[in-house]
N, C-alpha and C positions, 0 to 999 in steps of 0.2 A: 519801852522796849519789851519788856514781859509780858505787858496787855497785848501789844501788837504779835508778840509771837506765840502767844497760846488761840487768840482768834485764829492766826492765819493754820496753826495745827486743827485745830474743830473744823475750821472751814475745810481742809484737803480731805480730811477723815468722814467728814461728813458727805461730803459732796462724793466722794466716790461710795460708801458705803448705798448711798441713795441709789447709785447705776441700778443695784440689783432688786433695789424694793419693791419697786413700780415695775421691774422684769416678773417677779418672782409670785405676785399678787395676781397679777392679769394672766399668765402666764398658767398658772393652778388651774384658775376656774377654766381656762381651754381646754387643758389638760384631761382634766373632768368633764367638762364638754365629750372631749372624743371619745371617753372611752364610758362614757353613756352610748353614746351612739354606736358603737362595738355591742357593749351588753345587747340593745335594744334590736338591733338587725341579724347580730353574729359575722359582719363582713370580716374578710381578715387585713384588709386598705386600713381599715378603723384602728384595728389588734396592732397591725403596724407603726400605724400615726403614732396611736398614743405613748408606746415603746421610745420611740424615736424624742417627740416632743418633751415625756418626761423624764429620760436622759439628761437632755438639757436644762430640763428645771431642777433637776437634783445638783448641776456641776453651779448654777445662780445659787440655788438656796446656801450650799455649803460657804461658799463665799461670802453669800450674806451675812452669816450666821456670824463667822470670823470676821468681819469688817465691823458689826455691830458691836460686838465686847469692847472693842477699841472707845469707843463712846462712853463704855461705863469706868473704865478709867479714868478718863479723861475730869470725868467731873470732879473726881476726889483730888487727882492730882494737878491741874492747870487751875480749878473752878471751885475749891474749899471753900472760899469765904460766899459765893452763888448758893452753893451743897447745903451749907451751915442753914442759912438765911431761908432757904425755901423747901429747904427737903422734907419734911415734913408735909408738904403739899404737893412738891412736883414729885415727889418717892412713890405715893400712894398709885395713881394708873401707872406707873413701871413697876410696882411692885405685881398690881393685878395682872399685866400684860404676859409678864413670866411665868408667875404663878399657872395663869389658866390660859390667856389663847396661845403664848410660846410650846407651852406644856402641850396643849390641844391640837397645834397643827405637826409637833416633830412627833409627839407620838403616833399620828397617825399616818402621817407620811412614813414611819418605819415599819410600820405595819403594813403599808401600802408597797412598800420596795420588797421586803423579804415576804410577800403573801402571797406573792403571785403562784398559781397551780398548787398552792397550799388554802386559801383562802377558800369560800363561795365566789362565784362571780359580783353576787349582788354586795355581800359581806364589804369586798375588797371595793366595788364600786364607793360603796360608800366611805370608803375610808379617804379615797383621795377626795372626795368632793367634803370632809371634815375639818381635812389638812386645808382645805381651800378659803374654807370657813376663820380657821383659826389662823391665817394670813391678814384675812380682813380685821378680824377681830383685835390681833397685834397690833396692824395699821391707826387704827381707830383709840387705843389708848395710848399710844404712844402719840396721835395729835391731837387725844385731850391734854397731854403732858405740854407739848409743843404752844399749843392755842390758848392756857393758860397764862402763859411768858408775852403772848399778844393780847390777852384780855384777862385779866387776874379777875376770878371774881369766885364768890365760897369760903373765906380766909380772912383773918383777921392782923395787924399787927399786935404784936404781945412786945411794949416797948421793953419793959422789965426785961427780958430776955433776948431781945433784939433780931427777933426773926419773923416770920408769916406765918400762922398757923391755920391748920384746915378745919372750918367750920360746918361745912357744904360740900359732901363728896361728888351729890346728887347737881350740883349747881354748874363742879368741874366737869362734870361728865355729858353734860348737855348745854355747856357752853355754847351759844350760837356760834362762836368762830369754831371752835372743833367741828359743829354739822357740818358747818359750810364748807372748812377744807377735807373733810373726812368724802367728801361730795367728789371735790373738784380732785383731791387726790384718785382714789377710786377710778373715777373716769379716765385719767391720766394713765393709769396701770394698764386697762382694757389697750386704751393705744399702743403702751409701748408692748404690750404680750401679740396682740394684734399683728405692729408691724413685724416683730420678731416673727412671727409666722410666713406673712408675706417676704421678708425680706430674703431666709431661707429657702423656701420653695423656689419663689424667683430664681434664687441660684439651680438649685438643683432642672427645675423646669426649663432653662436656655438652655441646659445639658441633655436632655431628654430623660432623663432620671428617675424612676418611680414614679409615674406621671398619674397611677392611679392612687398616690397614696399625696403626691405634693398638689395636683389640681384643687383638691375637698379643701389642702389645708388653707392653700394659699385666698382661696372665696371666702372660707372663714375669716380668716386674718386680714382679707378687706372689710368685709361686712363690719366687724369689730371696731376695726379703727375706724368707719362712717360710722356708725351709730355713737363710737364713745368719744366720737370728737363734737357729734352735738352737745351730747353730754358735757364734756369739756367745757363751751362756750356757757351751756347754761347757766352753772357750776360756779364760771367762772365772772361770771356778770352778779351774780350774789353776791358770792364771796368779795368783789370790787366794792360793795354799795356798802356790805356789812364794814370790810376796810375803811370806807370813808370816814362812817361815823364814827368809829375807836379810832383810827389812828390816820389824823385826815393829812397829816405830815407824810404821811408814807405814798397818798395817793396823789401828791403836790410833787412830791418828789420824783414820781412816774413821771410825770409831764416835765419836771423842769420849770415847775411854773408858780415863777416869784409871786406873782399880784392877783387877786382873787377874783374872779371873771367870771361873768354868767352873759352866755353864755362860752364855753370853756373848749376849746377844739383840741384837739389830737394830733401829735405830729408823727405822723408815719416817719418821718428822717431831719434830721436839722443838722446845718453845718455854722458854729458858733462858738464860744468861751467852753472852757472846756467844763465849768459847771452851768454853763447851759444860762447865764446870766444875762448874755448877749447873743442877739441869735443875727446872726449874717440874712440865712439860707434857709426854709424850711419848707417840708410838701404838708399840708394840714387837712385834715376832715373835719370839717365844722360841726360843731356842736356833740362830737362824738365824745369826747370827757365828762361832759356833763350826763352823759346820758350812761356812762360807765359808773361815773358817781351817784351819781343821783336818782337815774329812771328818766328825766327830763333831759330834752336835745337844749330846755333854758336853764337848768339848773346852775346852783351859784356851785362854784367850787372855790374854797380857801388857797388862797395862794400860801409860799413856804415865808415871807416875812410877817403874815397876816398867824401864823399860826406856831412861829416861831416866838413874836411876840405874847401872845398868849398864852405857851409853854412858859415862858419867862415870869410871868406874872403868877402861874399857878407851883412852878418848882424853883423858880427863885434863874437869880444870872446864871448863863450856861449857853454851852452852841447845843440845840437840839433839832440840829439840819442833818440826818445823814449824807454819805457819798453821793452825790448827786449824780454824776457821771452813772453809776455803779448800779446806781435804781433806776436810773435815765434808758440803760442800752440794755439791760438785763430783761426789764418788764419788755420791751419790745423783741429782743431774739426768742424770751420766751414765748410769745403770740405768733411771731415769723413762723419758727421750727413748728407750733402746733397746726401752722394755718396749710405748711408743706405737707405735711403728714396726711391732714385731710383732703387735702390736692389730688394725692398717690393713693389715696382708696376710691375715689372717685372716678379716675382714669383706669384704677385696675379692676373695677367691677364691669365697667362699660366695655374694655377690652377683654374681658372673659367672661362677656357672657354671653349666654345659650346660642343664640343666632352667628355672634361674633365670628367674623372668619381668620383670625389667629390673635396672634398675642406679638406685638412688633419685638423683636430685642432688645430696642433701647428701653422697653420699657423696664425689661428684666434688668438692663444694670441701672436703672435709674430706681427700681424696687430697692436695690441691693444697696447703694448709697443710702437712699430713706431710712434705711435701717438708726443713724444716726441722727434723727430729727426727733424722735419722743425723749429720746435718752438729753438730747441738748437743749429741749424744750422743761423736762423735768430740771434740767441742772440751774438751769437758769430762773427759773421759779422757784427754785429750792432758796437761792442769792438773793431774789430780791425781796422776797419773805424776811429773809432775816437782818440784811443787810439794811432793808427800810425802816425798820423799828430803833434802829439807833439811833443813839447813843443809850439806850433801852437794854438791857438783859430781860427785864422784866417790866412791859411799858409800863410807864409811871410808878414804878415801886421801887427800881433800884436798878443801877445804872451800870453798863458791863466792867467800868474804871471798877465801881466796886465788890464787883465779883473776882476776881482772880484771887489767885493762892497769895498769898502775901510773904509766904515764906519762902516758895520756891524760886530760886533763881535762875536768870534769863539764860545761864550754862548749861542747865537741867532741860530746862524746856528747848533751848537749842536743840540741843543735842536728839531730844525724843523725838523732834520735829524731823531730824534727817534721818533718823533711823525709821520711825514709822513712813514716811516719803519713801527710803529707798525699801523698806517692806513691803509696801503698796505699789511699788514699781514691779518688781518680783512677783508677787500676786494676778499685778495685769499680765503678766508674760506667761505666765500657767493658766489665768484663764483665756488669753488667749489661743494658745497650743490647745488645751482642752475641747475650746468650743469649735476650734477649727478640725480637730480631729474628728471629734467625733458628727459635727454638721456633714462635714463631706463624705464621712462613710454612709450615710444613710439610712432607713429603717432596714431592719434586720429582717432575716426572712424566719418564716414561722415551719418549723418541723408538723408533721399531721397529724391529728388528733391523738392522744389517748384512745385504743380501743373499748375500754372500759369507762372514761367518763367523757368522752366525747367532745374531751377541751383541749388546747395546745398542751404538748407536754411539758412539766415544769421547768428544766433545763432551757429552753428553745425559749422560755420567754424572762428566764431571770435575770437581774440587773449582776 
């Protein structure tokens, strides 16, 4: 009961806290994008954009910011005996993370908010394109932290003292699995800041709206999400093969697939036992697992009794089958939602462009829907990432039965669980009034220059 309800508290905490990551990441470097292109022209469509865009990234970040604390609670208080056991090694990139790229990107995002017509142009440029920096930079040790927990390596056990200790800071920090999700994350952000662009415009753009200021954004924000959806695929085809080899249970578990086959197919949909043990019904693409695993359309893929046995033989009796179902439908609406996403920049680049003789409406509310396929496509990637490494807290080191607190009781954690629940309820209802306000009012208009330095005046462009 206690194990079950402090995962299911990390999983809600988590998974929402994530909405704004992959917003707030992709979202920057646009940001900084625009207002390059302000610097570099002087247009004032640009001055606007960027006003308007980084509004919005300021109401994400703060969100973020409060969502993420919640996580460092959590470990001391649900995950003491996890804390105890590996902190020493998973502490060190969150300690760095704080220390210098948290440090790096709020200080200069607040230099970039209160700087405006007090700053240089260039001064102030570059401080949001710092902030944008140390986004990524956060991003990246916190999934060295993450990618450790799927590939332990750098650390020693110290039986005497019954913990992990860090031997290899330099081993953590260049883990192949951190490259690879630091990759496929990354790419993932560009789409969802991406469609955020498109999704907005669209709206404002069926209205007739600022047309010179949402046309620029909304090409951006397709360009974006084609280019960071190839991205995506690439990313994401590593990252599968690196998966294989550490943790070939979790790529068994995508498929559903008991018995070890070479060559291995793909089921776009199956209708069957609900751990997928017995299959009625399925649409399949041949040889496409294998070549997710592998690189080869004949490659062998370990089935889940083939490797479940083997788990048995190296950690002793035990079920080391995750949620079947759970990794089953997850790894697929994650690839759906990204494959729609890339759908909707494809259709909205050809309908707007140069020659183009308009832009249909449905496409506009069919942008404005999209807005919900990076964000469901990250959520659901986020699930089966973690959710496939079970019954794992730490593959092969230590199992999430024995991580939780030992002390605290299932009243305690109850209880935190409804309170942070209906906190985060409350939170989505503020950011959504927020985001809704202020998307629909629009870019603001710019007052005339300064006679004297020949820039908007500071008033007219402050947050």
């Amino acid at each position: 009961m206690n194990l079950d309800l402090a995962r299911w508290q990390f999983a809600i905490t988590t998974v929402y806290h994530f909405l704004f990551v992959p917003l707030t990441i992709g979202l920057s470097l646009l940001v900084a994008g625009i207002q390059t292109a302000w610097v570099r022209t002087g247009q004032e469509r640009y001055l606007r954009a960027t006003k308007f865009w980084g509004k919005l990234l300021l109401i994400n970040f703060a969100l973020g910011v409060v969502t993420g604390i919640v996580q460092e609670f959590q470990f001391g208080m649900n995950w003491s005996d996890y804390s105890r056991f590996v902190g020493d090694i998973f502490g060190a990139p969150l300690a760095v993370e704080g220390l210098l790229a948290f440090f790096l990107e709020s200080t200069f995002l607040g230099l970039w908010i209160f700087g405006w017509g007090r700053l240089p142009q260039r001064v102030h440029l570059a401080c949001i394109w710092l902030a944008a920096i140390g986004t990524m930079l956060s991003a990246y040790f916190i999934l060295a932290a993450n990618s450790w927990m799927q590939h332990p390596v750098g650390f020693v056990i110290n039986d005497a003292r019954g913990r992990a200790e860090l031997v290899d800071f330099g081993a953590v920090l260049t883990n192949n699995t951190a490259v690879a999700a630091f990759a496929h994350t990354m790419t993932a952000a560009f789409v969802t800041g991406g469609m955020f662009l498109v999704a907005i415009s669209a709206w404002h753009l069926a209205r007739g709206n600022d047309t010179d200021v949402f046309r620029p954004s909304m090409r951006l924000g397709l360009l974006t999400v084609l280019i960071a959806s190839i991205g995506v695929v690439v990313s994401g085809d590593i990252q599968a093969r690196i998966m294989t080899e550490q943790q070939p249970m979790k790529m068994a578990a995508a498929e559903a697939l008991y018995t070890t086959s070479a060559p291995a197919s793909f089921s776009l949909f199956t209708i069957g036992s609900l751990d997928g043990s017995e299959e009625l019904f399925s649409v399949r693409i041949p040889g496409l697992l294998s070549f997710m695993a592998t690189g080869s359309f004949d490659g062998e893929v370990e089935g889940i009794n083939d490797v479940q046995a083997a788990s048995e033989a190296r950690f002793g009796p035990g079920d080391y089958t995750p949620n079947i179902p759970v990794t089953y439908w997850t790894f697929r609406l994650m690839i759906g939602f990204g494959v729609l996403a890339g759908l909707v920049s494809v259709l909205g680049l050809w309908y707007t462009r140069r020659r183009s003789r308009g832009v249909p409406r449905w496409f506009y509310a069919a942008a404005l829907f999209a807005l919900v396929t990076p964000f469901a496509a990250n959520s659901f990637g986020w699930i089966f990432t973690e959710m496939g490494r079970q019954p794992w807290v730490v593959f092969g080191t230590l199992r999430t039965a024995d991580g939780v607190s030992p002390s605290v009781g299932s009243g305690y954690v109850l209880t935190s669980l409804i309170v942070l629940t209906l906190l985060y309820g409350a939170l989505a209802v503020v950011e959504a009034v927020l985001m809704v306000r202020y998307a629909k009012a629009g870019p603001p208009e710019i007052a005339p220059p300064d006679e004297d330095t020949d820039e908007p005046a500071p008033l007219a462009v402050a947050y």
